[in-house]
MDTraj code that builds the backbone (N, CA, C; nanometers):
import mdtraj as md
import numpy as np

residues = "UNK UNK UNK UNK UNK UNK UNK UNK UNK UNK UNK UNK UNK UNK UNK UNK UNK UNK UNK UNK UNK UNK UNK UNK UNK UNK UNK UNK UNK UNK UNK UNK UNK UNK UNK UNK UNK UNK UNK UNK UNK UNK UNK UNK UNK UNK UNK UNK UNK UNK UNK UNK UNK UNK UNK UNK UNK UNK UNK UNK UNK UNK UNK UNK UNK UNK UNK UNK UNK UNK UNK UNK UNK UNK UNK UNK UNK UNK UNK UNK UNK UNK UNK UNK UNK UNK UNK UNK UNK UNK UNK UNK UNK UNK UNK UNK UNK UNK UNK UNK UNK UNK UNK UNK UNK UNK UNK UNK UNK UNK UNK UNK UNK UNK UNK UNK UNK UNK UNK UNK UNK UNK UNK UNK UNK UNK UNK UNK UNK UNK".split()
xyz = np.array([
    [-10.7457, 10.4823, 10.5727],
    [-10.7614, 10.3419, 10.6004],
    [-10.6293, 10.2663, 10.5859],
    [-10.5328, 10.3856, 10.5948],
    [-10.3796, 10.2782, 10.6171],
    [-10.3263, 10.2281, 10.4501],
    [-10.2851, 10.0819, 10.4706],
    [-10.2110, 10.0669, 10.3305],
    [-10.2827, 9.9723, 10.2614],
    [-10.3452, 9.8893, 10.3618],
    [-10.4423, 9.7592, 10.3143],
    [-10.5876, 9.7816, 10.2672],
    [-10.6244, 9.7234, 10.1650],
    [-10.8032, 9.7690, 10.1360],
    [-10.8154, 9.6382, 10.1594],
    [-10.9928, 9.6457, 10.2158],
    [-11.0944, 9.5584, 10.2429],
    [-11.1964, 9.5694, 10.1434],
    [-11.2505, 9.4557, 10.1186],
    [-11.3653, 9.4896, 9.9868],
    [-11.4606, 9.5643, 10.0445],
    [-11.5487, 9.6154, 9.9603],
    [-11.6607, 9.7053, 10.0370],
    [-11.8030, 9.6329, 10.0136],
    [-11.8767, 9.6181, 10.1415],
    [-12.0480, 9.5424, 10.1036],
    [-12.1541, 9.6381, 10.1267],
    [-12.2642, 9.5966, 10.0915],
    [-12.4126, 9.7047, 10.1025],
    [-12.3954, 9.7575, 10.2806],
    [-12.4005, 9.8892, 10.3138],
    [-12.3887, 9.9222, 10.4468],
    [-12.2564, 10.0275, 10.4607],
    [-12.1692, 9.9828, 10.4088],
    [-12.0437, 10.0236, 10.4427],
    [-12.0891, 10.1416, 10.3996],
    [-11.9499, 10.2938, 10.5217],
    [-12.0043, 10.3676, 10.5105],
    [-11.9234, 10.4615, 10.4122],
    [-11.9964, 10.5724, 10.3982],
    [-11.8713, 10.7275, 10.3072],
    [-11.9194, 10.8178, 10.3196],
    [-11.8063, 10.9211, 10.2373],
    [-11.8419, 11.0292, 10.2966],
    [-11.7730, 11.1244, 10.1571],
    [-11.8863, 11.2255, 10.1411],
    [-11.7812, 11.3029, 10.0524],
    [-11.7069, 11.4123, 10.0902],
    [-11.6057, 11.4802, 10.0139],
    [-11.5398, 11.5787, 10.0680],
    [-11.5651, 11.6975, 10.0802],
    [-11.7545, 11.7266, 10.0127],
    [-11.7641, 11.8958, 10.0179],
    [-11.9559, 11.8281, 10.0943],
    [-12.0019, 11.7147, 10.1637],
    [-12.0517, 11.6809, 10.1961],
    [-12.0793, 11.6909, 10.3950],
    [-12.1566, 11.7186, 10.4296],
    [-12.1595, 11.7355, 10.6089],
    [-12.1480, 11.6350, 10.6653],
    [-12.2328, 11.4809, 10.6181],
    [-12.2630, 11.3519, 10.6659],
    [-12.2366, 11.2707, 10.6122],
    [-12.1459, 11.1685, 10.6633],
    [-12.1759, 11.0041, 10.6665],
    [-12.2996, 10.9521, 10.6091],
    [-12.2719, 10.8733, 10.4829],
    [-12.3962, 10.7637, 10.4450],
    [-12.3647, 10.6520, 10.4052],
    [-12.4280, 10.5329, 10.4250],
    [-12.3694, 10.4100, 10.3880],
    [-12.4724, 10.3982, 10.2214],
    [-12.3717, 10.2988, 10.1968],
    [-12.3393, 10.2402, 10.0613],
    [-12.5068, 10.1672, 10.0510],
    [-12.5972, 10.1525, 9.9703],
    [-12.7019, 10.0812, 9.9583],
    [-12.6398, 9.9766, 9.8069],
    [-12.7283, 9.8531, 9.7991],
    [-12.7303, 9.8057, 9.7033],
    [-12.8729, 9.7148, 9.6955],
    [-12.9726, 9.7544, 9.6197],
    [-13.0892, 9.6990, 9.6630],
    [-13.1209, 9.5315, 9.6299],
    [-13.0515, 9.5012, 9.5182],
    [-13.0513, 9.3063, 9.4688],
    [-12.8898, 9.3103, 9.4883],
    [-12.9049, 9.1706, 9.5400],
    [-12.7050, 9.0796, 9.5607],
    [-12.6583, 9.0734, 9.4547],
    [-12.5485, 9.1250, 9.3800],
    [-12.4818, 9.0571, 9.2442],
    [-12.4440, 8.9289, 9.2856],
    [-12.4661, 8.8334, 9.4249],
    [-12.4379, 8.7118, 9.4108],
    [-12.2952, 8.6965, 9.4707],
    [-12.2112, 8.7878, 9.4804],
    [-12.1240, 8.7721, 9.5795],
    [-12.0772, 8.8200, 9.7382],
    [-12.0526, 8.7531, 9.8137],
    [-12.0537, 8.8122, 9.9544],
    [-11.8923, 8.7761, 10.0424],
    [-11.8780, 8.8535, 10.1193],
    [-11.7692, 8.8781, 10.2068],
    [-11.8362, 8.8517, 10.3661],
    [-11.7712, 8.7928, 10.4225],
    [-11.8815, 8.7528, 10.5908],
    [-12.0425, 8.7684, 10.5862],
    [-12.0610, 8.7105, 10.4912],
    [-12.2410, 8.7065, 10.4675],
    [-12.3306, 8.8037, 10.4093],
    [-12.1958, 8.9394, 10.4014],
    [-12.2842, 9.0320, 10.3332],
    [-12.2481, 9.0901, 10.1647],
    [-12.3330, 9.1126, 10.0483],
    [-12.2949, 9.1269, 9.9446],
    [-12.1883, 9.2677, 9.9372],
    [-12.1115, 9.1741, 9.7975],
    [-12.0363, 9.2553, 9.7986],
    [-12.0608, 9.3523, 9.6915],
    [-11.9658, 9.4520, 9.6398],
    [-12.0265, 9.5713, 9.5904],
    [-11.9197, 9.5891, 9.4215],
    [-11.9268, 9.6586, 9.3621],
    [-11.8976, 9.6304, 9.1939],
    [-11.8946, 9.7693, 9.1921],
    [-11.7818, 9.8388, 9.0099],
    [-11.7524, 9.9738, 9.0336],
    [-11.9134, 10.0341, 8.9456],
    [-11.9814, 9.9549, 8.9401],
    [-12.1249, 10.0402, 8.8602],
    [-12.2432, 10.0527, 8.9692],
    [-12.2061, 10.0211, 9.0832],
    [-12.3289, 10.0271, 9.1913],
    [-12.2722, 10.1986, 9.2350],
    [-12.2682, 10.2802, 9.1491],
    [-12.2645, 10.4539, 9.1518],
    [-12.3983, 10.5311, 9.1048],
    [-12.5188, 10.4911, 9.1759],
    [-12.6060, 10.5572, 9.0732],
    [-12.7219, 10.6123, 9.1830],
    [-12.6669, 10.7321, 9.1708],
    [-12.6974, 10.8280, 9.3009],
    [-12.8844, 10.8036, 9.3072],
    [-12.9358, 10.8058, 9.4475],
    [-13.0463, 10.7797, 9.5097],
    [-13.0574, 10.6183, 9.5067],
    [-12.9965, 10.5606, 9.4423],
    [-13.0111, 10.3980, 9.4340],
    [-12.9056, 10.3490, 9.5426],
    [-12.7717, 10.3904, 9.5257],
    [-12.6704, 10.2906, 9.5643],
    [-12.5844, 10.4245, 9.6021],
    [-12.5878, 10.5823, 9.6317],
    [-12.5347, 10.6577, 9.7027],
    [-12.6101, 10.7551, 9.7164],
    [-12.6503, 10.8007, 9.8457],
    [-12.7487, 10.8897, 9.8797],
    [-12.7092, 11.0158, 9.9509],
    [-12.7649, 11.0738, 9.9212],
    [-12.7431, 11.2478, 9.9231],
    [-12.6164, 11.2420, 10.0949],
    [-12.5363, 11.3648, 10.0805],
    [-12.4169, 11.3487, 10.2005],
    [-12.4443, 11.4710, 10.2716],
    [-12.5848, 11.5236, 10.2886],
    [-12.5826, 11.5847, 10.3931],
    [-12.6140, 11.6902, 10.3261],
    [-12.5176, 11.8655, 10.3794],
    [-12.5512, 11.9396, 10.3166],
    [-12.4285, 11.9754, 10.2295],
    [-12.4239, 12.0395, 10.1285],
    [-12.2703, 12.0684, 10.0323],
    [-12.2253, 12.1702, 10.0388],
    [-12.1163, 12.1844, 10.0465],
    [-12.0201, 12.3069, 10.0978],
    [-11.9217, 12.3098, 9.9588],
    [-11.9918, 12.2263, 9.8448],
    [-11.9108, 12.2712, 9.7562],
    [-12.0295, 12.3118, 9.6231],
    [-12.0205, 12.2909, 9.4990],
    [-12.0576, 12.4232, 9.4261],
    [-12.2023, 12.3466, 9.3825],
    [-12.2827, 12.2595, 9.4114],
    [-12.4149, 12.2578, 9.4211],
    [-12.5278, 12.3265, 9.3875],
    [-12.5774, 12.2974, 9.2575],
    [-12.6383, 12.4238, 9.2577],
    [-12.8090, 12.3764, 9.2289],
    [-12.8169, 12.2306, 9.2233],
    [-12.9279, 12.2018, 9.1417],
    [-13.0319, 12.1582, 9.2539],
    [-13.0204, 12.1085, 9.3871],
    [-13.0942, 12.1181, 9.5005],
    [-13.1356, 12.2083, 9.5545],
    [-13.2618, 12.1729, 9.6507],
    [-13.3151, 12.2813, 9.7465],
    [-13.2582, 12.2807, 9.8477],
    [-13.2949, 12.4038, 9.9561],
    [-13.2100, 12.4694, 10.0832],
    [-13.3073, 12.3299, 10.1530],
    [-13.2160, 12.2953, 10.2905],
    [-13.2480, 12.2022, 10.3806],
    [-13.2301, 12.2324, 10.4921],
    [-13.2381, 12.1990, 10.5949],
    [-13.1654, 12.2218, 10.7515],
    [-13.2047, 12.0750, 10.8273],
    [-13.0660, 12.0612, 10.8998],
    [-13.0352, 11.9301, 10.9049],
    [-12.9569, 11.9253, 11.0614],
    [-12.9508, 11.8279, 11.0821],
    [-12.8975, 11.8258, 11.2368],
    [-12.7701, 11.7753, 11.1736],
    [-12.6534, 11.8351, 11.2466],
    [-12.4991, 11.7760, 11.2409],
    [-12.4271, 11.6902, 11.3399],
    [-12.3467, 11.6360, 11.2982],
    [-12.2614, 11.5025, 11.3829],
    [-12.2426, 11.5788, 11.5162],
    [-12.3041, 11.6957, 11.5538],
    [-12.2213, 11.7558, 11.7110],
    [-12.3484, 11.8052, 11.7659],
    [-12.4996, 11.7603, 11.6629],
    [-12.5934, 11.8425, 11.7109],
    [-12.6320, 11.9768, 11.6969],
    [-12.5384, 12.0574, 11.6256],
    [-12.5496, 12.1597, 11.5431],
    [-12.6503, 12.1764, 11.4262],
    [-12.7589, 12.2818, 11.3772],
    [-12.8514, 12.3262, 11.3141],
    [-12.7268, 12.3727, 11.1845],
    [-12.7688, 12.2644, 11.0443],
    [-12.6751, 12.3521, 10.9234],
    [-12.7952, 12.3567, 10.8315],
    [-12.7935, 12.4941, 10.7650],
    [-12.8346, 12.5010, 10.6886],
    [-12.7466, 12.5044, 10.5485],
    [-12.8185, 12.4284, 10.4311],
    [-12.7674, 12.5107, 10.3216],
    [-12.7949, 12.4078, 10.1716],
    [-12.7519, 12.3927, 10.0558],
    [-12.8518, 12.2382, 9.9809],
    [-12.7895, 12.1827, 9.9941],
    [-12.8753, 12.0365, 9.9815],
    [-12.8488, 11.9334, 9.9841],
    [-12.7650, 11.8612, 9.8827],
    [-12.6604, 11.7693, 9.9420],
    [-12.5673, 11.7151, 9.8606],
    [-12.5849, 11.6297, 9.7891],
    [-12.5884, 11.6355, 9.6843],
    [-12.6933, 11.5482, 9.5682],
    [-12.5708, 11.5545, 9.5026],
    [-12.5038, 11.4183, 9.4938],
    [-12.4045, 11.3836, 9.4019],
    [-12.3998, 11.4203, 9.2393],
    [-12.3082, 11.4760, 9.1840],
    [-12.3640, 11.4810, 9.0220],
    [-12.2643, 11.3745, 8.9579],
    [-12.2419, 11.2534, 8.9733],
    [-12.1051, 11.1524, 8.9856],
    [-12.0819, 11.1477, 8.8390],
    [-11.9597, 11.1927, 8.7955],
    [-11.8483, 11.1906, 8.6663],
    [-11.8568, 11.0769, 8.5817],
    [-11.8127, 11.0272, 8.6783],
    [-11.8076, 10.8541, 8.6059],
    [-11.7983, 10.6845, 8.7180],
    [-11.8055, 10.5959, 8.6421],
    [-11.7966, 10.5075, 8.7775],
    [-11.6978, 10.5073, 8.8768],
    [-11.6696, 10.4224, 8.9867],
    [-11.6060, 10.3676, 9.0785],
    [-11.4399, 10.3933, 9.0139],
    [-11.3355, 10.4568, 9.0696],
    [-11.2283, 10.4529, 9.0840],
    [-11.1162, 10.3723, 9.1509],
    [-11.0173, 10.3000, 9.1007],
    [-10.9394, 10.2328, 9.2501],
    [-11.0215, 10.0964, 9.2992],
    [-11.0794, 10.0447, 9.1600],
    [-11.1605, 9.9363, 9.2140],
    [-11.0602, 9.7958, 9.1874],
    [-11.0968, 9.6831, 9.2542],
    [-10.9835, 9.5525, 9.2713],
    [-10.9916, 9.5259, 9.0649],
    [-10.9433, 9.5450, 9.0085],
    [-10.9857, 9.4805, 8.8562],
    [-10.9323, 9.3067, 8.8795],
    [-10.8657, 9.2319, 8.9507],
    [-10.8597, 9.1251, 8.9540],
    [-10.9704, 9.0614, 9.0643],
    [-11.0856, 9.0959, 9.0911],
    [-11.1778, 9.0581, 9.1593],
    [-11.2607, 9.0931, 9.1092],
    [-11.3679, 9.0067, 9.0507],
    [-11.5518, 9.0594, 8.9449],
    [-11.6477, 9.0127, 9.0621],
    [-11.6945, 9.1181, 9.0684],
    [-11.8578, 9.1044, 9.1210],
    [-11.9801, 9.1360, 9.0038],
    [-12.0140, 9.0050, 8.9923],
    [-12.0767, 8.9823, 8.8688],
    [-12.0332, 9.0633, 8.7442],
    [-11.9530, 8.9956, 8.7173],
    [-11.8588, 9.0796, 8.5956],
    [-11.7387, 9.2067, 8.6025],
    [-11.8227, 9.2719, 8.7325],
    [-11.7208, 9.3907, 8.6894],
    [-11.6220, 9.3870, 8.8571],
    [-11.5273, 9.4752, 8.8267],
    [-11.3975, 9.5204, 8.9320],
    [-11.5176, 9.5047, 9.0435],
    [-11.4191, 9.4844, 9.1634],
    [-11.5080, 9.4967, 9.3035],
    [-11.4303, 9.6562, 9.3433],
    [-11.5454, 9.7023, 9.4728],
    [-11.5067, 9.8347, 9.5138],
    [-11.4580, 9.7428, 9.6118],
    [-11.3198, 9.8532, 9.6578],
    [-11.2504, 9.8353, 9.8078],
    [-11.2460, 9.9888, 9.8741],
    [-11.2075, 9.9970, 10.0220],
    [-11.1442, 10.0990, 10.0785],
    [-11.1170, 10.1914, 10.0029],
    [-11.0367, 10.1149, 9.9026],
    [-10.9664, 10.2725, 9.8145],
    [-11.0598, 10.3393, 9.6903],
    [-11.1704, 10.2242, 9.6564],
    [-11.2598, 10.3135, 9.5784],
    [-11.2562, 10.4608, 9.6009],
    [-11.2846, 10.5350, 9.4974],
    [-11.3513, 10.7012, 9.4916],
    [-11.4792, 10.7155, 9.4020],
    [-11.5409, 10.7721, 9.4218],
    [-11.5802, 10.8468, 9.3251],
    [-11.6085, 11.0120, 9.2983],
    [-11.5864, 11.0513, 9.2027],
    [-11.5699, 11.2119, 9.1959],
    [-11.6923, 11.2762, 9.1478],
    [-11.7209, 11.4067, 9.2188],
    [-11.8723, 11.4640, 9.2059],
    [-11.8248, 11.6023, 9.0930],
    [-11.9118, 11.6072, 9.0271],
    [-11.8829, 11.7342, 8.9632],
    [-11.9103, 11.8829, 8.9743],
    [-11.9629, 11.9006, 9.0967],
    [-11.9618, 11.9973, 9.2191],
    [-11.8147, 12.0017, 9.3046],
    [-11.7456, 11.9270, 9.2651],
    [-11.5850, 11.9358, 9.3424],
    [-11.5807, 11.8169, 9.4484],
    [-11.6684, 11.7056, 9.4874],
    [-11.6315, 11.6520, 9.5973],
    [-11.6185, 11.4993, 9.5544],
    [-11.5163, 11.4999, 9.6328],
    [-11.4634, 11.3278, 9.6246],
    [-11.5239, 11.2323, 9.7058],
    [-11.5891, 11.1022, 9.6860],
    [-11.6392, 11.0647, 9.7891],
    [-11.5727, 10.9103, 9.8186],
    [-11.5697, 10.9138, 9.9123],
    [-11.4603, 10.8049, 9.9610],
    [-11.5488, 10.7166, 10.1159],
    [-11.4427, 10.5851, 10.1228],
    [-11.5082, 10.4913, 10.2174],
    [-11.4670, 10.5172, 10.3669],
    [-11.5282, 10.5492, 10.4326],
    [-11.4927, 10.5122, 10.6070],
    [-11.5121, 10.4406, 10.6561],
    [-11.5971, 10.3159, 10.6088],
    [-11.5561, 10.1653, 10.6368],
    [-11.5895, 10.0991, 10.5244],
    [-11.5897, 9.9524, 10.5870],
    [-11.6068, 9.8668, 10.4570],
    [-11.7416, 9.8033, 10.4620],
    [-11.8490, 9.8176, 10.6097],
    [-11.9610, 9.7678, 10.5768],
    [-11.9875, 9.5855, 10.6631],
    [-11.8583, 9.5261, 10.6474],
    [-11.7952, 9.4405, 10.7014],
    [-11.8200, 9.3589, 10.8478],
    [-11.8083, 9.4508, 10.9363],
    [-11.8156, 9.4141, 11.0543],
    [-11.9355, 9.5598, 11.1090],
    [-12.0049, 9.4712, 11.1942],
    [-12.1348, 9.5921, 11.3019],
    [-12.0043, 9.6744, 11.3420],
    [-12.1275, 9.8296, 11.3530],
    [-12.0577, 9.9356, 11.3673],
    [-12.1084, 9.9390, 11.4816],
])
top = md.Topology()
chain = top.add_chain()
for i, resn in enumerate(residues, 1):
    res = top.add_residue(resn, chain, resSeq=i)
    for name in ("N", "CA", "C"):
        top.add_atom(name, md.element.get_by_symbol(name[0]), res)
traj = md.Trajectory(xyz[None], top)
């Protein structure tokens, strides 16, 4: 995403690095702040099935899901489990001079790290229709 971060809102999308698919960011209540009308997002909205949802299938060391088969970005049949985040700790690389309701806001450069090996990171910001 270049050199500049954009804050990140409910929608925006990611992706992890031992993950098959694209999923956007959920946040189910507004902490009350918004960017072009849509809320914005904080480094504790990490709490997998709530606010980051499974990335497809995992190609990294996964062991606590069941086998799935899933259609891929090319239309391709993958089998193998499902990527069920096991997330380390909160939001990484978050603005600390910007609070969404108290805490750092996530941008672009947010991470967060899975303890299956995969990093999961933003491919957009949620921001503008895709």
């Amino acid at each position: 995403m270049g050199d500049k971060s954009a804050y990140i809102v409910r929608g925006a999308k990611m992706q992890c690095s031992c993950g098959t698919h694209k999923r956007k960011i959920n946040l189910p209540t507004s902490h009350g702040s918004y960017v072009n009308g849509k809320p914005m997002m904080n480094e504790n909205d990490n709490v997998v099935e709530i606010n980051v949802p499974y990335m497809g299938i995992c190609t990294g060391g996964c062991q606590v899901s069941a086998q799935v088969v899933l259609i891929g970005e090319h239309g391709e049949t993958l089998t193998g489990k499902r990527c069920i985040p096991m997330i380390l700790k909160k939001w990484m690389n978050t603005k600390e001079n910007t609070l969404v309701d108290g805490k750092p806001a996530l941008t672009t450069k947010s991470q967060l790290i899975c303890a299956y090996g995969g990093v999961i990171t933003f491919v957009t910001d949620g921001q503008h229709e895709e």
